[in-house]
N, C-alpha and C positions, 0 to 999 in steps of 0.2 A: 204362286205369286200373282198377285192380282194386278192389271197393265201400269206398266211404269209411266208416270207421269213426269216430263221435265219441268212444269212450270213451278217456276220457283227455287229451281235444284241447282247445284254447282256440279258442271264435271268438267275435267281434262281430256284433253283431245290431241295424241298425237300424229306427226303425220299431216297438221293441220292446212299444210299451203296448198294443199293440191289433191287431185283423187277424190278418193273413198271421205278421205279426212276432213277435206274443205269442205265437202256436201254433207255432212254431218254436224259440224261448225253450223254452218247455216241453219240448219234444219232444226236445231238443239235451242238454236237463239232464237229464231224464230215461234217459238213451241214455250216460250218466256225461261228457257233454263241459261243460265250465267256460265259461260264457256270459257277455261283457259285454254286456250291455241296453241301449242308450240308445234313449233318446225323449226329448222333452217333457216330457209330464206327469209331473211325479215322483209325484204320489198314486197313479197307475195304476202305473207301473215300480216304487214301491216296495212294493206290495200284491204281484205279481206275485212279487219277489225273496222278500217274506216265504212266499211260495207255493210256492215252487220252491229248492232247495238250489242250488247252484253257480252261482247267478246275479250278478252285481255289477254293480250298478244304476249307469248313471250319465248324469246329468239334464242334458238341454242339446239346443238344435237343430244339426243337420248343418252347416248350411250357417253354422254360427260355429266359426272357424277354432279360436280356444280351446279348443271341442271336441274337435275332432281330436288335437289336445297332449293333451287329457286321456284320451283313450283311448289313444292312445300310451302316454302315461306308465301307466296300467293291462296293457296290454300289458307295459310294462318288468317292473312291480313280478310279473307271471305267470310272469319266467322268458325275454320277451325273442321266445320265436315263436308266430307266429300260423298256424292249422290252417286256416280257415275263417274268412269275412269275408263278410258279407250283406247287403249294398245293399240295404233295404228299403223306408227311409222314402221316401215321395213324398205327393204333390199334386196335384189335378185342377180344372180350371177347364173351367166349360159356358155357354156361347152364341156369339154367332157371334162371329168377329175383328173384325170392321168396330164392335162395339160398345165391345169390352176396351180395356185403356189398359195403358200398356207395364208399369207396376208389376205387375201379375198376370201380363204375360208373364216378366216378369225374376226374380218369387217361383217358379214353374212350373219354371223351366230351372234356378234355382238350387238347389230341394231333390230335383226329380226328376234335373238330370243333372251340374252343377255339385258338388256335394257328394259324389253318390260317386264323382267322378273325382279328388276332392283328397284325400277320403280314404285311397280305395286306394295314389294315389300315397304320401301320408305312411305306408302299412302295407304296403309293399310290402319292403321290407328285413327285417321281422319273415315275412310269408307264404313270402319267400325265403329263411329261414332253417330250413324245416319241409318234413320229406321227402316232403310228398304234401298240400300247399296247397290251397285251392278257393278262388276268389273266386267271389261267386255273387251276380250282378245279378239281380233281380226287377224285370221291364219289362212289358210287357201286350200282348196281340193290337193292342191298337192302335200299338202301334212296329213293327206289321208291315203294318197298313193303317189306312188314315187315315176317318174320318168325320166327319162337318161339327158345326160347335157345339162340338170337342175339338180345334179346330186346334192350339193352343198347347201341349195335353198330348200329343197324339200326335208335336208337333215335337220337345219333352223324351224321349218313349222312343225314337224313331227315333234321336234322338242317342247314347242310354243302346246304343241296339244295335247300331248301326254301330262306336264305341267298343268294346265289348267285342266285339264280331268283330276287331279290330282288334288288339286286347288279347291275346285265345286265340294270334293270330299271331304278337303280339311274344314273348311267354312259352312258345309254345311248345319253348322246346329245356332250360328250368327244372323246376324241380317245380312250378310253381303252374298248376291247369285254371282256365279261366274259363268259367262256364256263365252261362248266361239262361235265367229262366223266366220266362214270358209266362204268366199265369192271365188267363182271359176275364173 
């Protein structure tokens, strides 16, 4: 694949208020590519959007199916294809398992690996519509090695990456790449 170009592309960006997310947001707009932002906090998403041109905010958590519809339908009203899609938003939970209760495991797997596998499904027919797609998981060193006190979030990236290994395989013969990055 020859270097991705955002100028001129639509992608989704979650995760978008902060982090990894927001400096990506930025960087995306700035590079002329049309950024939908979701997060949470809409005082930070929409400071952000007032910040940045091409951005279009829109307020809601991943792991509420609504959301998804509504990014969809933002995708529609863009024109219908999607360039680029960024699994960003996630969640960490720290100390040992023997102490956690299954509610923290069940919040962990649903925003770290639940959400952007229903996402992507729901944006898969837009990404498949665009001649040179990226779906782009953001996962951590730890979905490649495990350490203790993070059992439950490294079982969440371990999923996120097994998945999109899985993913890259299925799509392989499409235009859509799917890549992982792991930041320490």
């Amino acid at each position: 694949m020859a270097r991705w170009d955002p100028d001129g592309k639509l992608a989704v960006v979650t995760g978008a208020s902060s982090g990894i997310g927001r400096c990506l947001c930025k960087r995306l707009a700035a590079a002329g590519c049309n950024v939908i932002a979701v997060a949470r906090r809409g005082d930070r998403l929409r400071e952000l959007a007032n910040e940045q041109q091409g951005l279009i905010a829109v307020v809601g958590d991943v792991t509420d199916a609504s959301i998804h519809l509504e990014i969809e339908s933002v995708v529609r009203s863009q024109g219908g294809t999607l360039d680029l899609l960024i699994n960003n938003a996630g969640i960490g939970g720290i100390g040992p398992f023997a102490d956690a209760n299954p509610t923290r495991l069940r919040k962990i797997m649903d925003v770290n690996f639940f959400a952007p596998a229903e996402l992507t499904r729901r944006l898969l027919p837009a990404l498949l519509a665009s001649p040179d797609a990226v779906i782009c998981n953001i996962c951590s060193v730890l979905g490649h090695r495990a350490v203790p006190d993070k059992s439950e979030y490294c079982a969440s990236k371990f999923a996120l990456h097994g998945w999109s290994d899985a993913l890259r395989c299925e799509l392989a013969t499409t235009s859509v790449h799917v890549t992982l990055v792991s930041p320490s």
